[in-house]
N, C-alpha and C positions, 0 to 999 in steps of 0.2 A: 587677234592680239591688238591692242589699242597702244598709244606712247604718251606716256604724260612724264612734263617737265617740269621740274622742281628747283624753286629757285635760292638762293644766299641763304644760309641757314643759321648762320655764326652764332653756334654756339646752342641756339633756343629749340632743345630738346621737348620742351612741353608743346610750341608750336608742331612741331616735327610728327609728335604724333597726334596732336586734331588735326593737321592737314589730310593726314593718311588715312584718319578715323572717317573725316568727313567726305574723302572721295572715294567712286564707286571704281577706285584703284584696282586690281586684282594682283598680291603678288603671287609671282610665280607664274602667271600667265600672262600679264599686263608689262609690257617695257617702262623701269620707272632711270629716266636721264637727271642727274643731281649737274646743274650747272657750274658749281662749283665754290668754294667758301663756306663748307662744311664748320670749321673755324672762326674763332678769337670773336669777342663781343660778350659774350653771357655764356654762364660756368659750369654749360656741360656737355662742352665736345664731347668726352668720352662716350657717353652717352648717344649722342647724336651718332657717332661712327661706328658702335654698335648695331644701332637700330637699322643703318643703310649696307651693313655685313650682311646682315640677314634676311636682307631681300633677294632673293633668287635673279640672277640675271639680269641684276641692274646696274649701271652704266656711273661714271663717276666721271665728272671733269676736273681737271684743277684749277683751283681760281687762286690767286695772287697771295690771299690768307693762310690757306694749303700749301702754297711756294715757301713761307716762312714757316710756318710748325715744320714743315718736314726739314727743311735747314736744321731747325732746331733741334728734331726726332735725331737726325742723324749722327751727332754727337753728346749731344743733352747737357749742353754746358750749364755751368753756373748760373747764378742770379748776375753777378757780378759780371758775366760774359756775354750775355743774349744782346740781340740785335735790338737797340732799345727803339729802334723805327717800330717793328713789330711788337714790341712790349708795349709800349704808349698807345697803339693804335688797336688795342683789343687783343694783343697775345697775351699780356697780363692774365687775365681769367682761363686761357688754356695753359698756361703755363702752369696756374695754380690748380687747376683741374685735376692736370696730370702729376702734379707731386703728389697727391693720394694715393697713386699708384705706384706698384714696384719697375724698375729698369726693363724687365722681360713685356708685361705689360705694353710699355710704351714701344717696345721695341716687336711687338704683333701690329700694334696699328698704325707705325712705319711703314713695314714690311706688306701687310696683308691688303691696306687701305689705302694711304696717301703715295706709296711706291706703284700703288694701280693704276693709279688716276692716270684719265687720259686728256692730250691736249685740247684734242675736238673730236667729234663723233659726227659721222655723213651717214644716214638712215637711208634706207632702200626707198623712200617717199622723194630723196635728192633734198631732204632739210640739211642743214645744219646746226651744230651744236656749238658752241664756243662760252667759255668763261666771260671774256672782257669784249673781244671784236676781235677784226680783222681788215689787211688790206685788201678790197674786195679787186685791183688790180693785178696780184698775185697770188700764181695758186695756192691753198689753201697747205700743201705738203712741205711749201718753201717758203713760210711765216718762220718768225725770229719766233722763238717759243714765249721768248716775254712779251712781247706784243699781246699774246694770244690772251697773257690773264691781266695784262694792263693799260692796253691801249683805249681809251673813249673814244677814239676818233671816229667809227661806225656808225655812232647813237648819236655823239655830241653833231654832226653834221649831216643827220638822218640821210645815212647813202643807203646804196640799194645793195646789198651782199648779191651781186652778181654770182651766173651761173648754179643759183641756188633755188628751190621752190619757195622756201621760208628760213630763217636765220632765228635761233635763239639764244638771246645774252642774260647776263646780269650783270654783275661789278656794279653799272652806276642807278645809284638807286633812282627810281621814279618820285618816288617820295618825297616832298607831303604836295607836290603836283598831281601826281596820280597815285591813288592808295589800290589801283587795279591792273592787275596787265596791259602794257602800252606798246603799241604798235606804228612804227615809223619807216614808211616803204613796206618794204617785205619782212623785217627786222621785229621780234616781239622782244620785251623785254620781260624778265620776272623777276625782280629785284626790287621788290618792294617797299626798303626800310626796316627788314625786319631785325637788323641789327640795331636799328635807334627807335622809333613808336610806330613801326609802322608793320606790318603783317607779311608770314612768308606765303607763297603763293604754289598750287600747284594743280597743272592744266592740260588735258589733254589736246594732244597735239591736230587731231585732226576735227575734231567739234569746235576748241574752242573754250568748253565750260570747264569754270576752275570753281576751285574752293579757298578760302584762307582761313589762317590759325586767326585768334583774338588779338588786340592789340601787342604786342611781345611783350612791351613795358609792364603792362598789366598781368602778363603769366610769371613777371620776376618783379614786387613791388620790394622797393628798399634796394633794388641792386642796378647799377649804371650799365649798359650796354657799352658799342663802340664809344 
C-alpha cells in the first residue's frame, strides 16, 4: 500500500479527476489523504465530495473552507443570513452549487463528508497530516482546532514540525512562487493555487512523484475562482 496526498481542491472537480486519471493512484488499495479545502472557489463541490465518497478508505482533513460550508450545512440559512466572510471568499459558488439540490441532499454530505473530516491524521511512517499547521511546541492532541485549519505560522516561518518524520500542509498557496510541491525543513506543502491559476497537486508520500491537473483557470474559462 503506497499514501498519496492530495491537496486544496476548491471546488475544481475536473482538476480532481486528471489528477486521479493521471496518477498510478490505486483506489481501494492505495491510501489517498485529501488535505483539506474540498470547497468554495469554482462551482462544483458537489461533485468534487462525491467523487472523494467513493474512494474506499480514504482519509479526509478539514481545512478552513470545510469549517465554513459545514457551519453553513448545518443550518442552511438564507442568502440574506450566510456568513458573508465565507460568501465573498469562494462560498458563493458552493452555496450556488448546492441550491440545485434538494435539503436531504445537502444534508448526506454534511453528515456522511464534511461531519468526517478529521483534524490531522499521524500515519504508521510517524508523518503527519494537517490542513493549515501547527505548533510544533505542543502536542499535536492539545492544538486549538482552529489553529489546525488557519494558522500559517509552520510555513510562513519554515519551522521544523518536530517530533514528526515529514509534515503535510496546504491552506497557504505556493503559488505563482512555486507552481510544484514545496518543501521547507521537513514540511511539504501541496497547495498549489489551484483555487486561482494555478494546479491541484497529488503525490505520493514516500517516492515523491506527483502529477497535476491543467491550469484550473483553463478547465473553467468564463468563470472566476477564489
Amino acid at each position: 500500500m503506497e499514501t498519496y496526498v492530495l491537496g486544496d481542491i476548491h471546488g475544481a472537480f475536473k482538476a480532481l479527476e486528471q489528477v486521479l486519471e493521471r496518477s498510478p493512484f490505486r483506489p481501494g488499495i492505495d491510501r489517498l489523504v485529501h488535505l483539506g479545502d474540498v470547497a468554495d472557489g469554482w462551482p462544483e463541490t458537489p461533485q468534487c465530495v462525491e467523487r472523494l465518497l467513493a474512494i474506499p478508505g480514504s482519509i479526509w482533513l478539514q481545512g478552513n473552507h470545510d469549517w465554513w460550508t459545514a457551519e453553513w450545512m448545518a443550518t442552511q440559512p438564507k442568502l440574506l443570513d450566510l456568513d458573508r466572510s465565507w460568501y465573498t471568499q469562494g462560498g458563493k459558488a458552493t452555496y450556488e452549487a448546492y441550491q440545485r439540490h434538494p435539503s436531504q441532499y445537502i444534508r448526506h454530505h454534511f453528515l456522511d463528508f464534511f461531519c468526517q473530516q478529521l483534524p490531522y491524521f499521524e500515519d504508521e511512517a510517524g508523518n503527519l497530516y494537517v490542513h493549515a499547521g501547527y505548533d510544533p511546541t505542543l502536542p499535536i492532541a492539545e492544538q486549538d482546532p482552529y489553529d489546525l485549519v488557519w494558522s500559517r505560522t509552520l510555513w510562513r516561518y519554515g519551522l521544523e514540525a518536530t517530533a514528526y518524520n515529514e509534515c503535510f500542509i496546504g491552506h497557504t498557496p505556493t503559488w505563482p512562487a512555486s507552481t510544484v510541491p514545496y518543501q521547507q525543513a521537513n514540511v511539504w506543502n501541496l497547495d498549489q493555487g489551484a483555487a486561482y491559476s494555478g494546479c491541484l497537486s497529488l503525490m505520493n508520500v514516500r517516492t515523491k512523484e506527483f502529477v497535476q491537473s491543467d491550469i484550473v483557470q483553463d478547465l473553467y474559462p468564463g468563470i472566476k475562482g477564489r
